[in-house]
C-alpha positions as CSV (number, residue, x, y, z in Angstrom):
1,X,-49.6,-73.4,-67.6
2,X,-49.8,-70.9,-64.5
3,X,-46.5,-71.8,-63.4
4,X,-44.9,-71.4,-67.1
5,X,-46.7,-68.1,-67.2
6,X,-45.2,-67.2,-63.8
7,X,-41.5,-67.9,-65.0
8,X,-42.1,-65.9,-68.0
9,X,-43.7,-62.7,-66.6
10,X,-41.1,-63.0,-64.0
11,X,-38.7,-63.3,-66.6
12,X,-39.6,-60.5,-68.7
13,X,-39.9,-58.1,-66.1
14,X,-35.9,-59.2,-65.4
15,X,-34.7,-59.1,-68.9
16,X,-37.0,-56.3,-70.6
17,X,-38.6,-54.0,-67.8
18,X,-35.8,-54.2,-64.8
19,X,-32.7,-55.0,-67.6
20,X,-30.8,-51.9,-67.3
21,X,-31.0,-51.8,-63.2
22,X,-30.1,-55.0,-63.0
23,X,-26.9,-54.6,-65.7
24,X,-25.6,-51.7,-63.4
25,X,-25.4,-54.3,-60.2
26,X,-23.9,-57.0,-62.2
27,X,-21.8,-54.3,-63.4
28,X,-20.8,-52.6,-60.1
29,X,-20.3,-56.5,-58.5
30,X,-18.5,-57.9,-62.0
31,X,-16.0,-54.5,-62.1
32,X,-13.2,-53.8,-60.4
33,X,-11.7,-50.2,-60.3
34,X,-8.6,-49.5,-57.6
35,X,-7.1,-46.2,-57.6
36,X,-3.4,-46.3,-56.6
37,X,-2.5,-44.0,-54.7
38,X,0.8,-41.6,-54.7
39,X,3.3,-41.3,-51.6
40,X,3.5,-38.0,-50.6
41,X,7.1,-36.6,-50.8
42,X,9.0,-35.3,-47.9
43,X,9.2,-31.8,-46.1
44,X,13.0,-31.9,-44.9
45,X,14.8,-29.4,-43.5
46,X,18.3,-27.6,-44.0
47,X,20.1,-30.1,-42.8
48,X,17.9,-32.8,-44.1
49,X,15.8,-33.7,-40.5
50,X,12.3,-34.8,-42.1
51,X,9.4,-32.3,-41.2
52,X,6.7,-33.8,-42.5
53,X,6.4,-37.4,-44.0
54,X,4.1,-40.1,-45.2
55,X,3.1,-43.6,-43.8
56,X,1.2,-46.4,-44.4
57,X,-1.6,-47.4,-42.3
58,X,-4.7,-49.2,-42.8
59,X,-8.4,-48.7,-43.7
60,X,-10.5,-51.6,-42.4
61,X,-13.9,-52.3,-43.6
62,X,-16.3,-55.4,-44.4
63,X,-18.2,-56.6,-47.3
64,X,-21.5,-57.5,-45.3
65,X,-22.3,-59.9,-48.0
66,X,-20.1,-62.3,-47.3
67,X,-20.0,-62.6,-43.4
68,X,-20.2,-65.8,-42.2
69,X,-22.9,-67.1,-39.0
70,X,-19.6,-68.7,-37.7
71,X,-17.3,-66.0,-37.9
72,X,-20.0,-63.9,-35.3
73,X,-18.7,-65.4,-32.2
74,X,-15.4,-63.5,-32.9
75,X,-17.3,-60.4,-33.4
76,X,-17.0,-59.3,-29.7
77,X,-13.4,-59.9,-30.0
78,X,-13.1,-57.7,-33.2
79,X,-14.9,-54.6,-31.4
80,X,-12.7,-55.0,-28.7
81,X,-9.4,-54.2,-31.0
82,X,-11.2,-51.5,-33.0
83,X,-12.5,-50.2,-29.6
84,X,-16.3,-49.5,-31.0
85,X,-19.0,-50.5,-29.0
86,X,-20.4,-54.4,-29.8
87,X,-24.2,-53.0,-30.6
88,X,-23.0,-50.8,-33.0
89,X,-20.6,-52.9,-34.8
90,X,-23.4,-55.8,-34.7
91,X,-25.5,-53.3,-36.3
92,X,-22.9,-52.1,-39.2
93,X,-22.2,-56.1,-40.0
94,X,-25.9,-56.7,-40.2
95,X,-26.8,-54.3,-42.5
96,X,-26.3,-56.1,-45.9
97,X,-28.6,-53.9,-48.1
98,X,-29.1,-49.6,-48.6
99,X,-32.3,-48.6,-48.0
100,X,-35.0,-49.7,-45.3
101,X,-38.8,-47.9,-46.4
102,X,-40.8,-50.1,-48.9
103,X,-40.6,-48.4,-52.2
104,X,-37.0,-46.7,-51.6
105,X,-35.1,-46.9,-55.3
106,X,-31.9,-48.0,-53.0
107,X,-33.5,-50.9,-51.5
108,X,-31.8,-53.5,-53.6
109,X,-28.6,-52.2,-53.4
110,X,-26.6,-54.6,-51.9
111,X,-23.9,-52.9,-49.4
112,X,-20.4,-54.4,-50.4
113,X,-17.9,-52.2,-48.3
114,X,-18.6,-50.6,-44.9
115,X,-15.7,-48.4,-43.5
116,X,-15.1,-49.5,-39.9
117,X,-11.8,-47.7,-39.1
118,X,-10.8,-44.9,-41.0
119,X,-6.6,-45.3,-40.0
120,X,-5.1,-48.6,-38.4
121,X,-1.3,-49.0,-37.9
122,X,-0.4,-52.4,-39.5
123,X,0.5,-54.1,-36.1
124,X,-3.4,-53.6,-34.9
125,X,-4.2,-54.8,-38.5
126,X,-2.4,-58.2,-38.0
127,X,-4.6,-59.0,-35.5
128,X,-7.8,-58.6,-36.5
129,X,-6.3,-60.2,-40.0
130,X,-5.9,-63.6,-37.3
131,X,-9.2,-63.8,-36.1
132,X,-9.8,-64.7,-40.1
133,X,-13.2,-63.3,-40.1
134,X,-14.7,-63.7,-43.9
135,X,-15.6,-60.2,-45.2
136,X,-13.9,-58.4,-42.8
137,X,-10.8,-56.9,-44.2
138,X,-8.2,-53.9,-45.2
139,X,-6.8,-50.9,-47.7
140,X,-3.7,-49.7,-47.3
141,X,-3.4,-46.1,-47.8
142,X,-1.1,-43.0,-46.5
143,X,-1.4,-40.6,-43.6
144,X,0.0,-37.3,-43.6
145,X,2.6,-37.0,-40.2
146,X,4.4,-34.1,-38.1
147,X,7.3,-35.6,-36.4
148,X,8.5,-32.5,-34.6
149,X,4.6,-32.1,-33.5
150,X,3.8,-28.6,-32.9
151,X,7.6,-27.7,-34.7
152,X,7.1,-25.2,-37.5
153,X,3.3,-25.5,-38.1
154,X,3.0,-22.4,-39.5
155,X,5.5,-22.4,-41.9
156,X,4.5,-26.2,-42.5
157,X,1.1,-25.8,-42.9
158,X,-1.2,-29.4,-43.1
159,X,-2.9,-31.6,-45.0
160,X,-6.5,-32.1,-44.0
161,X,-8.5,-35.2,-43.6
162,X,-9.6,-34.9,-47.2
163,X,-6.5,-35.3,-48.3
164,X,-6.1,-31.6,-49.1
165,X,-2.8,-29.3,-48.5
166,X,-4.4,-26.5,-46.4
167,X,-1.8,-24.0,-45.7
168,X,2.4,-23.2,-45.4
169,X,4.7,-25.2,-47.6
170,X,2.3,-28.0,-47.9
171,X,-0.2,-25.9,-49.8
172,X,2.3,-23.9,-51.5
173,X,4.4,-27.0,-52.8
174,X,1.6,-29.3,-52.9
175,X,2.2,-29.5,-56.5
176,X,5.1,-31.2,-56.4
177,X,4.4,-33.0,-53.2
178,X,1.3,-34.7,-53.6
179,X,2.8,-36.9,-57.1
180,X,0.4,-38.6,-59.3
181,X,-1.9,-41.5,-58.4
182,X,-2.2,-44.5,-60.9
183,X,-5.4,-46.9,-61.5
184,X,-6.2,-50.4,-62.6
185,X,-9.5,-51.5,-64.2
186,X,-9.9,-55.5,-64.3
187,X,-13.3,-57.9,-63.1
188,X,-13.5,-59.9,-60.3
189,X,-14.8,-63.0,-59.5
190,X,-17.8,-64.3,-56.9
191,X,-15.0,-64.3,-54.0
192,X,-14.1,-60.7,-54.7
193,X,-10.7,-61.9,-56.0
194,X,-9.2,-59.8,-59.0
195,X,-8.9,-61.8,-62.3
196,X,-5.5,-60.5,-63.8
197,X,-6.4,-61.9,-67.1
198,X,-9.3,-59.4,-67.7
199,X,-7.0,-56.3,-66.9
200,X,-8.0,-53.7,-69.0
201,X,-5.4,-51.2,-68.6
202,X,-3.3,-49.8,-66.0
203,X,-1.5,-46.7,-65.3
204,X,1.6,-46.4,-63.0
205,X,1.3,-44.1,-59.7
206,X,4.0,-41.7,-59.1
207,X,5.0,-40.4,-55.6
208,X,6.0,-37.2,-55.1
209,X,9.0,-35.1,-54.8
210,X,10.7,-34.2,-51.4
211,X,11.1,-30.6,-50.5
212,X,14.2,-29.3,-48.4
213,X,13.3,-25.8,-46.5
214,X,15.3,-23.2,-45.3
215,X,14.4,-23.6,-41.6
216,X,17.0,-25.0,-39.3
217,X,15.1,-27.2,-37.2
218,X,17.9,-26.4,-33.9
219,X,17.3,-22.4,-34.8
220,X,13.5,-23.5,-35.2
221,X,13.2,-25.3,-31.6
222,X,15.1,-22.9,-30.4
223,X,12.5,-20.0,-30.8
224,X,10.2,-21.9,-30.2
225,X,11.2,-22.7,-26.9
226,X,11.8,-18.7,-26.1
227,X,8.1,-18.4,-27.2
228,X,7.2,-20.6,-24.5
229,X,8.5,-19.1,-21.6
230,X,7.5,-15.5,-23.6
231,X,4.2,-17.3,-22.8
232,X,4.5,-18.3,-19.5
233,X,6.4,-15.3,-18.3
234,X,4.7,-12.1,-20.0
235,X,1.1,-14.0,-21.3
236,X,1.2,-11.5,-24.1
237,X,-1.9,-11.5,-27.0
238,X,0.6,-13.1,-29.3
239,X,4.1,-12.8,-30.1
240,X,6.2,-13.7,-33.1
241,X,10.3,-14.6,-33.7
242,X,11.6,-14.3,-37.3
243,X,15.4,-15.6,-37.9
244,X,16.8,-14.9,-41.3
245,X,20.2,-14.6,-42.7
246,X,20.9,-11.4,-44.3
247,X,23.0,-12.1,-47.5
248,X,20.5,-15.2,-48.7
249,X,17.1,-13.9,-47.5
250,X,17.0,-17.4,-46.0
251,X,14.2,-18.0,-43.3
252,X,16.3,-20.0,-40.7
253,X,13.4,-20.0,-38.3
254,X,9.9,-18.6,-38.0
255,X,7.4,-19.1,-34.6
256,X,4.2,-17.7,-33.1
257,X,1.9,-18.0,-30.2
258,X,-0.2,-19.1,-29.8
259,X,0.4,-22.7,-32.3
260,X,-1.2,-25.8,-32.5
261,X,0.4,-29.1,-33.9
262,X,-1.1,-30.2,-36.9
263,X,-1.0,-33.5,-36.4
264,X,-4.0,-33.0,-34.1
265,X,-4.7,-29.7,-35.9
266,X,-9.1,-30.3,-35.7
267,X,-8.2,-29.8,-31.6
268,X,-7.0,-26.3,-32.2
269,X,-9.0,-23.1,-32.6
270,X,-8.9,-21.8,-36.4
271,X,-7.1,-18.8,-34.9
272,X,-4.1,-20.5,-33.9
273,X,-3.7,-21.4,-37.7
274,X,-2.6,-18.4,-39.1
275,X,0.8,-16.7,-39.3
276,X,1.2,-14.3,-37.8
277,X,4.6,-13.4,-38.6
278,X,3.5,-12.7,-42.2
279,X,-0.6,-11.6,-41.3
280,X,-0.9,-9.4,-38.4
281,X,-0.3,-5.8,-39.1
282,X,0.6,-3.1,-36.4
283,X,2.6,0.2,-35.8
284,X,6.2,-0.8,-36.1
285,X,6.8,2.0,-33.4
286,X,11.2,2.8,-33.2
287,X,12.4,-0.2,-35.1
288,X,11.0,2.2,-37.9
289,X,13.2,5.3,-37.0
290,X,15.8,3.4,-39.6
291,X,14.0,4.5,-42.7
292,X,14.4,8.5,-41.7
293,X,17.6,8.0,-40.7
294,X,19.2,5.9,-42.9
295,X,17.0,8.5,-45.9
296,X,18.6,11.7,-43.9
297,X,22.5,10.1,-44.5
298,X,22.2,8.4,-48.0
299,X,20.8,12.0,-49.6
300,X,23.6,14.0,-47.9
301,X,21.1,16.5,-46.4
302,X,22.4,15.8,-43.2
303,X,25.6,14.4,-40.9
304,X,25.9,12.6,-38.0
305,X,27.5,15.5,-36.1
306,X,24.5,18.1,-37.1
307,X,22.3,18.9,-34.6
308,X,18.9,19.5,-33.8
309,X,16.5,21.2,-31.5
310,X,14.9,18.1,-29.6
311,X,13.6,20.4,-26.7
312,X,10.7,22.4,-28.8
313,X,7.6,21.6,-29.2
314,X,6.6,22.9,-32.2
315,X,8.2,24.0,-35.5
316,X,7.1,25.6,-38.9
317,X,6.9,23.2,-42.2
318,X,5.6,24.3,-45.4
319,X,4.7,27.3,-44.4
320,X,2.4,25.8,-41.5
321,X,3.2,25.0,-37.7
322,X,3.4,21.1,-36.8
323,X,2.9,19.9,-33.6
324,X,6.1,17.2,-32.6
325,X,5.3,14.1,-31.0
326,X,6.7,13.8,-27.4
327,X,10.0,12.4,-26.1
328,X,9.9,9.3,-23.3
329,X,12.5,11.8,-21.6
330,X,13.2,15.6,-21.9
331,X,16.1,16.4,-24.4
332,X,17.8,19.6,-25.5
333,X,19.6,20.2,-28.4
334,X,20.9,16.2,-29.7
335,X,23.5,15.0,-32.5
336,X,21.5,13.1,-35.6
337,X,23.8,10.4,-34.3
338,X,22.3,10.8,-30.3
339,X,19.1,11.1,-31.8
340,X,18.9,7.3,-33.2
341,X,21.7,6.4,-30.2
342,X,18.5,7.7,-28.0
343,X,15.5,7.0,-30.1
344,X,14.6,10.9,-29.9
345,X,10.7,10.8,-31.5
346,X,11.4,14.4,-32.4
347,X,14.4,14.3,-33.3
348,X,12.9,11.8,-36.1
349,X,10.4,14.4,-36.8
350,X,13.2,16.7,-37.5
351,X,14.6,14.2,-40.0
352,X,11.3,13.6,-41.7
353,X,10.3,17.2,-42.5
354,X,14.3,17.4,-43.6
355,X,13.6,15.0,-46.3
356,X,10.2,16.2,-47.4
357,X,6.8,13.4,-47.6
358,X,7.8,12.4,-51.2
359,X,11.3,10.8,-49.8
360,X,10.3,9.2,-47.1
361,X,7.4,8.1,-49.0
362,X,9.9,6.6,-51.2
363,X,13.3,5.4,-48.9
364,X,9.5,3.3,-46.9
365,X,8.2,2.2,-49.7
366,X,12.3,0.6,-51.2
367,X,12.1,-1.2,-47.6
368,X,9.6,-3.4,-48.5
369,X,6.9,-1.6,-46.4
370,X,3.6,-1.4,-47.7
371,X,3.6,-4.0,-50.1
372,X,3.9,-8.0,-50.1
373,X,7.7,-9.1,-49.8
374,X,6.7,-12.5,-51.6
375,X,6.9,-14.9,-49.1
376,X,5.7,-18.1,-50.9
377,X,3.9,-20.0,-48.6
378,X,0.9,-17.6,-48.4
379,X,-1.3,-15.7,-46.0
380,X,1.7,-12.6,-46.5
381,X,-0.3,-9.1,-46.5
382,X,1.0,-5.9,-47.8
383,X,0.5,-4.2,-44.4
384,X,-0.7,-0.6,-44.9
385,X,1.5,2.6,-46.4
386,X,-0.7,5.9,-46.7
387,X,-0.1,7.9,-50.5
388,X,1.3,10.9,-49.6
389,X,-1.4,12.4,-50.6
390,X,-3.4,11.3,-47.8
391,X,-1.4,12.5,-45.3
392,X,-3.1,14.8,-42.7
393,X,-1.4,17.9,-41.3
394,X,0.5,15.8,-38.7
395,X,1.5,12.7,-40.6
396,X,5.4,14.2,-41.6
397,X,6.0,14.3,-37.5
398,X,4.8,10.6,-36.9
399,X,5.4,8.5,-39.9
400,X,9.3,9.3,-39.3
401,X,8.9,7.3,-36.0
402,X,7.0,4.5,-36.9
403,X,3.2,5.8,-36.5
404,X,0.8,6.1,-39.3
405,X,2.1,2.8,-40.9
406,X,0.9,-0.9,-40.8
407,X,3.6,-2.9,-41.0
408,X,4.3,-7.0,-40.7
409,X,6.7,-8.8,-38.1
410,X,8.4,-9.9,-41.7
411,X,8.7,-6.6,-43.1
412,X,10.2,-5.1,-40.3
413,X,12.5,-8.5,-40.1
414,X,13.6,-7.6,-44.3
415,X,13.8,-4.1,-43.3
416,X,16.4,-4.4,-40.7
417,X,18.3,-7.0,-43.4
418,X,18.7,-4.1,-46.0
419,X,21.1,-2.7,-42.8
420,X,22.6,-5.7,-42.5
421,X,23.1,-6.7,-45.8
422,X,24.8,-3.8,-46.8
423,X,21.9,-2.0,-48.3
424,X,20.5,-4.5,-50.3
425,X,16.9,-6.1,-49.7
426,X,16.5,-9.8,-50.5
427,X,13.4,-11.9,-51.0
428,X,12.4,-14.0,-48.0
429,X,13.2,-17.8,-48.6
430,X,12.1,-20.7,-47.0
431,X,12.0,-23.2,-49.5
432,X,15.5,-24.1,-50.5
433,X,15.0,-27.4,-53.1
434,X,12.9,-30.0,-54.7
435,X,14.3,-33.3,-54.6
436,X,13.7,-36.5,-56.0
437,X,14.3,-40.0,-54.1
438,X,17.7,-40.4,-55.5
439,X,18.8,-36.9,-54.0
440,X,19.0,-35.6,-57.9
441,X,17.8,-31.6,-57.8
442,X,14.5,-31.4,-60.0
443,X,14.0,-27.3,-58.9
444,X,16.5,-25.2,-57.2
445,X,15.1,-22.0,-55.4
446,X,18.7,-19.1,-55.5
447,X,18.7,-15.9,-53.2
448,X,17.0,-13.4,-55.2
449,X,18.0,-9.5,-54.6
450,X,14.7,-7.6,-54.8
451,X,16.5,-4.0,-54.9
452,X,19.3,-2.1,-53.8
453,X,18.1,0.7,-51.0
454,X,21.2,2.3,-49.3
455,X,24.9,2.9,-50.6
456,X,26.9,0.2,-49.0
457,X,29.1,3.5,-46.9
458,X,25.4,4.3,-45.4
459,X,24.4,0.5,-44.6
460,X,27.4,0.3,-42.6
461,X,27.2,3.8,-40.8
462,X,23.8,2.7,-39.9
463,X,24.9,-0.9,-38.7
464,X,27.8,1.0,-36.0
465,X,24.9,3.4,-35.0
466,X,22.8,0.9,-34.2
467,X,25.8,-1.0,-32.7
468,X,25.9,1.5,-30.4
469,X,21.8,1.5,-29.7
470,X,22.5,-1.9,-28.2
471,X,25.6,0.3,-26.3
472,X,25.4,1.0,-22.8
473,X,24.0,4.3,-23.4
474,X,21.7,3.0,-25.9
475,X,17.7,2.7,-25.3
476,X,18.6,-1.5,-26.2
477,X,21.4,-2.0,-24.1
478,X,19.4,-5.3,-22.5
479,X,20.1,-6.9,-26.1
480,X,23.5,-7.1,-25.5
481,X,25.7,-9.8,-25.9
482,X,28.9,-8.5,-24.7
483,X,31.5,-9.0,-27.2
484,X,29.7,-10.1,-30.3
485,X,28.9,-6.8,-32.1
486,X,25.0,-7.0,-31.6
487,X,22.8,-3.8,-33.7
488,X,19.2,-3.0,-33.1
489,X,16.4,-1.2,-32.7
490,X,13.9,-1.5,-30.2
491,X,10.2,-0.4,-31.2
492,X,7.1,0.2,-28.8
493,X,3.8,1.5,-30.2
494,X,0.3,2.0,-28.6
495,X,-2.5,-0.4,-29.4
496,X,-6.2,1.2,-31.1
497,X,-8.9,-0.2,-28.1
498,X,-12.1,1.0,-29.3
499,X,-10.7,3.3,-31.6
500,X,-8.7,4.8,-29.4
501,X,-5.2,4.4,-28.6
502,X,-4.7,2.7,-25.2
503,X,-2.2,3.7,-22.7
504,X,-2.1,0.8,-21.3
505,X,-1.8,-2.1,-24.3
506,X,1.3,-2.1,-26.2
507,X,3.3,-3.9,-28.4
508,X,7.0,-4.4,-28.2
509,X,9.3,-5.3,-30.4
510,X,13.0,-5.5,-31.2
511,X,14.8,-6.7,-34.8
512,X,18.7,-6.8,-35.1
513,X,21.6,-8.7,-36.3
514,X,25.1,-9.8,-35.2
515,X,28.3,-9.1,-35.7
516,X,27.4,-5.9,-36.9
517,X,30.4,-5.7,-39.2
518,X,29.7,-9.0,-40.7
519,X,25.9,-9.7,-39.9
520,X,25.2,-13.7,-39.5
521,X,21.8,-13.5,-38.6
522,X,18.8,-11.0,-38.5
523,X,16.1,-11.7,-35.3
524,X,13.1,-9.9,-34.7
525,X,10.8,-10.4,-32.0
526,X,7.2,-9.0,-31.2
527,X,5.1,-9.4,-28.1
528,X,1.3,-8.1,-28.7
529,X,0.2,-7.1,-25.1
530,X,2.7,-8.2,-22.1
531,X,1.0,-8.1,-19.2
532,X,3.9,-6.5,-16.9
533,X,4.1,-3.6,-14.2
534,X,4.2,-0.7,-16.3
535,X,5.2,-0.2,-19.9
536,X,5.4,-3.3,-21.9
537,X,8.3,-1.0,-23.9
538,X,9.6,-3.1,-26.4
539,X,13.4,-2.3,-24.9
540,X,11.7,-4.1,-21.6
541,X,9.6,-7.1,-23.3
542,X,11.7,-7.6,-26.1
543,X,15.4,-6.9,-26.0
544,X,15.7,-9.3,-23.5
545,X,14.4,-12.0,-25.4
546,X,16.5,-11.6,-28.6
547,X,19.8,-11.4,-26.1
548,X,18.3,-15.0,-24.6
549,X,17.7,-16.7,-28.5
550,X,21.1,-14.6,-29.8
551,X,23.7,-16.5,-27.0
552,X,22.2,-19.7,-28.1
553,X,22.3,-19.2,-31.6
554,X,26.0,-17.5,-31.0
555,X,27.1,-21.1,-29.9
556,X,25.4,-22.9,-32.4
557,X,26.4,-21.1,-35.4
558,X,29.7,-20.7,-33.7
559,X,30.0,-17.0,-34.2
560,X,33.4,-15.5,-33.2
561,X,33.6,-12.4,-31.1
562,X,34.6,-9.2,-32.5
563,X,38.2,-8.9,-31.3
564,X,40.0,-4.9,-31.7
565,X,41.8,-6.2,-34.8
566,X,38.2,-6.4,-36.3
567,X,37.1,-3.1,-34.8
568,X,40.1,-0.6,-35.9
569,X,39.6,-2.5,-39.4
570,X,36.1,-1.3,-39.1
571,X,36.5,2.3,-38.0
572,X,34.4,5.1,-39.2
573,X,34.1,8.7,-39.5
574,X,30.4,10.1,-38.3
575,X,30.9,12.6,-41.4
576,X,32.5,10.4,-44.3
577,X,29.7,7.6,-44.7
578,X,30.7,6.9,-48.1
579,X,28.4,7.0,-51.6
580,X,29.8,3.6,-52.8
C-alpha cells in the first residue's frame, strides 16, 4: 500500500500539479522550428567587381544530452581544432542542465544546444565532422565579407555581428539586400532527427537582390592609394578625395583617412567610421570665390575686363564703411578676370557687395550649399549657410571668399560640377542598379538634374578662367597636367582652436575637372591639418595631389589631350559670355 501510494502521489504531482511544465519540455524537445535563412545579395561595382558578398560558414555547437563517455577521449583533439582551451570545453560539454542553486525555476531545463564556435569555414568543419563525436555538431549560416578589405568602407558601410546593416550602401539598400528568410515547423524524434511526415508548413526563403554602385573600384584604389602616402607624407587630421563625373552626378570614387576595413570593423575606433566626405563641415576658403564670380557674370553687372581697386583697404557699402579682408600679396588695381586668375580676397569682396547679400545669398544657396545634396547612403549634413539676416556688418566682405560658410567636401565637389556641367547641378549617385541573379534590372537609379544655376555662356567662361587658375600665372599652377585642359580652384581657410582662428592649422583644399571644354571628371581633395614648413595652403597641400590622381586617371579613362583644333573651336571673348 505505501509503495502504490508513492506511485500515485508521484503521479499526480506529474500529471495534475507539474502538468503544464512538464508539457512545455516535452514540447520544446518534441518541436522542431528552423528558420531558413536568406543569402544576402551582392554589392558590385561599375564594372561588376563584387564589393561585398556572402558566404557560407559554419556554426558548431553540441547537444550535451547526448555526448557519449566514449566519444571524451577525442575531446582533447576537438579543442585543439577549435583552438579553446581543454578545461573550458570539458566544462561546456559537462554541463547538461541550466541552473545550479537548489530551488532555481531553470534547474530542470535540460541544455540541448551550446554554441562552441560562432563561424567555422567548412574545411575546419570536415574535420571535427571525422572525429564522429555524438552531439557534437553544425549550422550552416552566412557571413557578411569585404573582398577589397579596407576598399570603399565608407561608402560600403557593414553589417554588424547581429546581422544588422550599420551604415553606407548596406544600410541604405539593406532593404533589398538582406531578402526574406523562410521557416519550417515539423517534430523530431528521440535522435534529434526531423520527421518529414509531421511537417506542418513551410515557407520558402528568398535571397536578396545584388546592387551595382557607381564607384569604379580602379578610380576607387586609386585614391585610396593617394590618401596613403597624403598620410605618410603630410600626417594631416584627415583628408578626403571625391571623384564624380559631371554630366551623370555619378560618384566614381569617394575615400577618407583615417579608414578602417570592415571586415575587422570592431578593431577600429568608432571615429574612423564616419564619412567624412559627406559629415565634416569647414570653411571652403577660395574654392568658394566661384559662387561671386560666376553671380557677378551671369547677372551682367559686371565684365571680365572691368576693374577694381584691389589696393584699398576699406570702402563704403550701404551707406557704412566695410573693412576688406587682406590679400596673401599686395595688388593694385586688377581685371575681374585677374582677380579669380589670382584669387584676389578683395577683389571678391568687391564682387560680393556688387551683387548685394540677397544674390549671393541666393547664386550659394542654387550651389547646393547649405542644404543636404541627397546623397543616399546617409550621414550627409547640410553644412551651415547664415540667413542674410544674420549677417554682421562684415559678413558681405568674407562670405564672397569662402568665410562665414560651413560647407562639405561633397558640396564643394557638386559645386565645382555646376561649372563643369555647363551650369547644371546634378544629384550625387552612387548607386547605379538593383539586380536580380539572372542579371534582369528590378530598380534602375537615372541621373537626376537637381536645378539649373548658370547660363551655359557663363559655365563655360568660368571653366577657361579657371583653366587659366591652373595656368602658369595662376595661384594652382602645381595642378597642372600639361596638355589636358585641367580647371580649378584651390581653397585654404584657417581652423577655430579654442574659438579662435589659428594661424598655424589649416585646411587645404583643391576641386577641378578636366578637359575643361569637355569636363570627364570632377576631383576634389581636402587635407585637415598638414603638418608642413609653413602654410599648409591648399595650392601647396592640395594641388599637387589632384595633379598625382588626375595623370593616372588621364590614362585610365584614356582622356585625349586638348589639341589647337579643340582650342580655336573653343575660343572666347572676356566680354561676350553668352545668356544661352
Amino acid at each position: 500500500m505505501i509503495a502504490f501510494m508513492a506511485v500515485l502521489s508521484r503521479l499526480s504531482y506529474l500529471h495534475i500539479f507539474n502538468r503544464e511544465h512538464l508539457n512545455d519540455i516535452v514540447e520544446a524537445n518534441r518541436k522542431k522550428f528552423d528558420i531558413i535563412h536568406a543569402c544576402r545579395g551582392d554589392v558590385v561595382d561599375a564594372r561588376g567587381n563584387v564589393l561585398a558578398t556572402t558566404r557560407s560558414v559554419i556554426e558548431l555547437g553540441v547537444d550535451p544530452q547526448m555526448l557519449l563517455e566514449e566519444d571524451e577521449a577525442k575531446w582533447p583533439v576537438l579543442a585543439k581544432l577549435i583552438k579553446m582551451p581543454y578545461k573550458e570545453l570539458a566544462a561546456l560539454l559537462r554541463q547538461k542542465t541550466w541552473g545550479t542553486t537548489a530551488g532555481d525555476a531553470d534547474a530542470m531545463r535540460l541544455i540541448r544546444w551550446r554554441k562552441l564556435v560562432d563561424m567555422m569555414d567548412e574545411d575546419l568543419y570536415e574535420k571535427v565532422a571525422a572525429l564522429k563525436i555524438k552531439g557534437v555538431y553544425g549550422n550552416r549560416k552566412f557571413d557578411r565579407i569585404y573582398p577589397g578589405g579596407d576598399l570603399a568602407a565608407h561608402v560600403l558601410g557593414y553589417v554588424n555581428k547581429e546581422e544588422q546593416a550599420v551604415m553606407g550602401v548596406e544600410h541604405y539598400m539593406d532593404l533589398y539586400l538582406r531578402g526574406q528568410d523562410g521557416w519550417r515547423e515539423s517534430e523530431r524524434d528521440g535522435k534529434r532527427r526531423e520527421m518529414a511526415q509531421f511537417r506542418v508548413r513551410e515557407v520558402e526563403k528568398h535571397d536578396g537582390y545584388h546592387v551595382a554602385l557607381t564607384i569604379d573600384s580602379v578610380v576607387q584604389h586609386l585614391i585610396e592609394e593617394e590618401l596613403e602616402l597624403i598620410a605618410a607624407d603630410l600626417k594631416p587630421q584627415s583628408a578626403s578625395i571625391i571623384v564624380s563625373e559631371p554630366t551623370t552626378g555619378y560618384i566614381l570614387g569617394m575615400a577618407n583617412y583615417p579608414s578602417y576595413d570592415p571586415n575587422k570593423f570592431w578593431e577600429y575606433d568608432l571615429d574612423t567610421h564616419r564619412n567624412r566626405s559627406v559629415s565634416d563641415v569647414y570653411e571652403p576658403g577660395s574654392t568658394f570665390k566661384i559662387v561671386a564670380s560666376s553671380a557677378a557674370l551671369e547677372e551682367g553687372i559686371t565684365k571680365l575686363s572691368d576693374e577694381v581697386d584691389c589696393g584699398i583697404s576699406k570702402v563704403e557699402y550701404n551707406g557704412r564703411i566695410v573693412r576688406l579682408p587682406k590679400d596673401y600679396k599686395q595688388f593694385g588695381v586688377l581685371s575681374i578676370e585677374d582677380v579669380v586668375r589670382k584669387s584676389s580676397n578683395r577683389g571678391m569682396a568687391h564682387l560680393g557687395m556688387l551683387l548685394g547679400e540677397n544674390r549671393l545669398y541666393k547664386y550659394a544657396k542654387a550651389y547646393g550649399f547649405g542644404e543636404k545634396l541627397g546623397y543616399g547612403p546617409g550621414g550627409e549634413v547640410s553644412g551651415m549657410v547664415a540667413d542674410v539676416k544674420r549677417w554682421d556688418g562684415l559678413t558681405i566682405s568674407r562670405f564672397p571668399m569662402g568665410h562665414a560658410i560651413g560647407a562639405t567636401a561633397l558640396q564643394v565637389n557638386y559645386a565645382m560640377s555646376v561649372i563643369a556641367n555647363r551650369g547644371v547641378l546634378m544629384k550625387p549617385k552612387v548607386v547605379m542598379r538593383v539586380f536580380d541573379d539572372a542579371g534582369n534590372t528590378i530598380v534602375n537609379y537615372e541621373p537626376e538634374v537637381k536645378r539649373r544655376v548658370l547660363s551655359v555662356g557663363t559655365a563655360k567662361v568660368m571653366a577657361k578662367l579657371l583653366s587659366e587658375v591652373v595656368g602658369p600665372n595662376g595661384t594652382s599652377r602645381r595642378a597642372d597636367v600639361k596638355g589636358f585642359g585641367v580647371a580649378g580652384k584651390s581653397g585654404t581657410s584657417q581652423k577655430i582652436i579654442n574659438g579662435k582662428y589659428s594661424t598655424s592649422h589649416h585646411i587645404g583644399s583643391f576641386s577641378g575637372f578636366f578637359p575643361y571644354d569637355n569636363p570627364r571628371v570632377v576631383m576634389t581633395i581636402v587635407i585637415d591639418d598638414a603638418k608642413v614648413s609653413g602654410t599648409a595652403y591648399g595650392g601647396v597641400v592640395a594641388a599637387p595631389r589632384f595633379k598625382n590622381v588626375a595623370e593616372k586617371l588621364i590614362q585610365y579613362l584614356n582622356v585625349q589631350p586638348i589639341d589647337e583644333r579643340q582650342k580655336k573651336l573653343f575660343a572666347w571673348r572676356g566680354d561676350d559670355h553668352g545668356r544661352n
